[in-house]
N, C-alpha and C positions, 0 to 999 in steps of 0.2 A: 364717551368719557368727557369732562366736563373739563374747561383750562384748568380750572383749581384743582381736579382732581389728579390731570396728567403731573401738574405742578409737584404734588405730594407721591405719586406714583411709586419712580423709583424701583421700577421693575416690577412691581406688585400693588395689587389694590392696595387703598388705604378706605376706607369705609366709613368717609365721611359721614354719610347718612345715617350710618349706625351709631355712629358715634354722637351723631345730635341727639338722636335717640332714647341714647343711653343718657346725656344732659338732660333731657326734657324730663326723663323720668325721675332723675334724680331732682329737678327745679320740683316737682311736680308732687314728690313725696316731700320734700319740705315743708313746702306750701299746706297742701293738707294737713300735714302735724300741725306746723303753724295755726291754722284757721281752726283744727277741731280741738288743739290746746287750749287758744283763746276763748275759744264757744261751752268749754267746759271750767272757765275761771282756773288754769291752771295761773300759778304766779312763779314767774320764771324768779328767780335769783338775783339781787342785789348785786351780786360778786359773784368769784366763781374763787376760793381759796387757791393758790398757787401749788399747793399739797393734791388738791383733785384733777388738776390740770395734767401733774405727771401723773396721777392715777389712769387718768382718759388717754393720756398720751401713751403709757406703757401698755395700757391694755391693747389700744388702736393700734400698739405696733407687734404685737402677738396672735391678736385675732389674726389683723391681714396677712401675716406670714402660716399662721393654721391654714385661711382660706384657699392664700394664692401657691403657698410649696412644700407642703405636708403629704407624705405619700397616703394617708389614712384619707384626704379629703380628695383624692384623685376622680372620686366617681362622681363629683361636684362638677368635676372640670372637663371629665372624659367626652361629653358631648360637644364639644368647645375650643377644645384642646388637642393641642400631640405632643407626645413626650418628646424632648428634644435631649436631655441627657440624666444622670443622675446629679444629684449637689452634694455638697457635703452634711454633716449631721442629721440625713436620712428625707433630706428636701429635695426635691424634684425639679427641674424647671421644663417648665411648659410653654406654648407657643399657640395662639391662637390657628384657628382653623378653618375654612371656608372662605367662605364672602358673605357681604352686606352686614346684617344684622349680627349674624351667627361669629363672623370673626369680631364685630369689635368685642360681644360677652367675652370667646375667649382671650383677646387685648386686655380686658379689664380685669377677670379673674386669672391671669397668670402674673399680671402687675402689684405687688403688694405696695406701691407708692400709690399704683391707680384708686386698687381696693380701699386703700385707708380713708380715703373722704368717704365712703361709705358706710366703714365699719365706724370711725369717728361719730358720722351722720347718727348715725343709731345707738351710738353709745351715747350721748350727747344727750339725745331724745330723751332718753329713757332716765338719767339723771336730773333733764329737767321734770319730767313728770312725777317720777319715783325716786329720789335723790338715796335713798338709802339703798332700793334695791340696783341702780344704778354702781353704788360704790363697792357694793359687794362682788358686781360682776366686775367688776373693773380688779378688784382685788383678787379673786380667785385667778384671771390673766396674766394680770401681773406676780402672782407666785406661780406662774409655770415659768415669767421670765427670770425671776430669781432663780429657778429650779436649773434652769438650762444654764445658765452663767456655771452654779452648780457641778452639775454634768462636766460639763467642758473645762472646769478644774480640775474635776474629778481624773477624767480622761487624761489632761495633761501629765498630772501628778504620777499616773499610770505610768504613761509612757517612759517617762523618767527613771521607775523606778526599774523597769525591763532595760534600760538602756545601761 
């Protein structure tokens, strides 16, 4: 083990390597979009309306909680992962598993702060390419977050009226 790594240790790996990895690849799928966007005269955006921004933002932050603590997506994360307890509103949390490689994936998909430059990354993309089918996805996301706000009214009001 390496100074910088005993540095981060801490009683357990920290998987540095993996974790460049996991950078490079993400540098790496930008770039490509980047270079095959330009190669195909996509024209990115003037602006980006402040209305689409919270659209990308709410979606980005519903994907990465679908991704990273939804018991439905657990088979996503099972190879990667250990269940560490349950959460509230039917969300899991999960802990990375192994070493090298194999832990930082499950570091990153049990992380929905990690996941979101990700899911951001790709949501992004796809509004610059396809801006309208972009917005629709961003929109169907964002009314599962209305939906749940919803719910948890819903729930409350319940509770209230048993009580």
């Amino acid at each position: 083990m390496t100074d910088v790594e005993q540095r981060y240790a801490d009683g357990e790996e920290t998987p540095l390597l993996g974790y460049a990895a996991l950078a490079t690849t993400f540098a790496a799928g930008a770039g490509a979009f980047t270079v095959t966007a330009w190669r195909r005269g996509v024209r990115l955006p003037d602006s980006v309306p402040v209305w689409d921004v919270v659209l990308l933002g709410t979606a980005t932050f519903k994907a990465s909680r679908l991704l990273t603590k939804d018991k439905v997506t657990s088979f996503l994360r099972a190879p990667f992962t250990r269940r560490q307890r349950e959460g509230n509103a039917n969300e899991v949390m999960d802990a990375g598993r192994g070493t090298g490689l194999r832990r930082a994936v499950g570091d990153l998909i049990s992380c929905p702060f990690c996941t979101s430059a990700w899911v951001a990354g790709g949501l992004v993309g796809t509004y610059a390419v396809a801006p309208r089918a972009g917005r629709l996805v961003c929109a169907g996301l964002s009314a599962v977050v209305v939906s749940d706000w919803m719910q948890y009214a819903w729930s409350l009001t319940a509770q209230k009226a048993e009580a």
